[in-house]
C-alpha positions in Angstrom: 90.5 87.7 124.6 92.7 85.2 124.3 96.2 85.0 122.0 97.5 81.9 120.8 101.3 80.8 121.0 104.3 78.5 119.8 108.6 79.1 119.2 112.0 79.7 117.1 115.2 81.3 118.1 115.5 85.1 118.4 111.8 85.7 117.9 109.2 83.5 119.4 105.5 83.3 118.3 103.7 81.1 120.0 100.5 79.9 117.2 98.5 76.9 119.5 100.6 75.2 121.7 99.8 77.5 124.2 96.4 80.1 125.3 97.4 83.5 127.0 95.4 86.0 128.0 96.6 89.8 127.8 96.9 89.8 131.6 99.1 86.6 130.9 101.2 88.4 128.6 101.3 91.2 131.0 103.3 89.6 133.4 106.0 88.8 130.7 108.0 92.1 131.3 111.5 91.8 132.7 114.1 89.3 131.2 113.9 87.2 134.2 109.9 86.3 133.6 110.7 86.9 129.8 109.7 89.3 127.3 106.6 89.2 125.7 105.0 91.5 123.2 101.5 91.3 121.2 101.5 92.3 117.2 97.9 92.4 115.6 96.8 89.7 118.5 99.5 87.3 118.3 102.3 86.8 120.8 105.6 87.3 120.2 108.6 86.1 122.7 111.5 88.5 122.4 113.2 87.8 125.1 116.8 86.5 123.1 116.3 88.8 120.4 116.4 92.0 122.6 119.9 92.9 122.2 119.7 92.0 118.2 116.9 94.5 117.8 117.7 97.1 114.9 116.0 99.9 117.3 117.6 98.9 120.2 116.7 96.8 123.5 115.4 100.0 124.9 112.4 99.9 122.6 111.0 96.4 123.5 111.7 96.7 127.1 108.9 99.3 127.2 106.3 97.7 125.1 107.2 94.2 126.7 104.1 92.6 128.2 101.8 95.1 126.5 100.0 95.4 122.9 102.7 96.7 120.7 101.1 96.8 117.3 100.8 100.3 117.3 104.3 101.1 117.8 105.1 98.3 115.2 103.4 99.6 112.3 103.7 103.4 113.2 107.5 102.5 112.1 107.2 101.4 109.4 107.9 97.8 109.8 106.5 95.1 107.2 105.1 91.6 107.9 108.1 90.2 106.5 110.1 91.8 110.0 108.8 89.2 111.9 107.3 86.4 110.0 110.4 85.0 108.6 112.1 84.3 112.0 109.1 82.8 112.8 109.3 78.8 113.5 108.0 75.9 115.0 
């Protein structure tokens, strides 16, 4: 499986300029290497928008570098959450 990627500020998602793989993303899990997320197969870089996070930077830190479109939808979250702070 491979995710496309590309960037914006607070949120990052990463559309072609860039392949990872879900062991790629994996290693994206501390704020030094950066924090990475997956929503519905697409990566999202959340590293600078940790500490804006309505939830709280607790939340991402323990889906970083994992698959966290379960938790994502399970809270109710719309499209519009993340799309719009999308850029290129």
């Amino acid at each position: 499986m491979n995710l496309g990627i590309s960037a914006s500020p607070g949120i990052r998602h990463y559309i072609m300029s860039q392949t990872f793989t879900p062991a790629d993303v994996a290693t994206h899990n501390t704020a030094d290497k950066g924090l990475y997320i997956i929503v519905d197969s697409n990566v999202f870089d959340v590293t600078t928008f940790i500490d804006e996070h309505p939830g709280g930077a607790k939340i991402l830190k323990r889906v970083a570098g994992k698959d966290a479109s379960k938790q994502f939808w399970k809270v109710r979250h719309f499209p519009s959450d993340i799309r719009p702070r999308v850029g290129v």
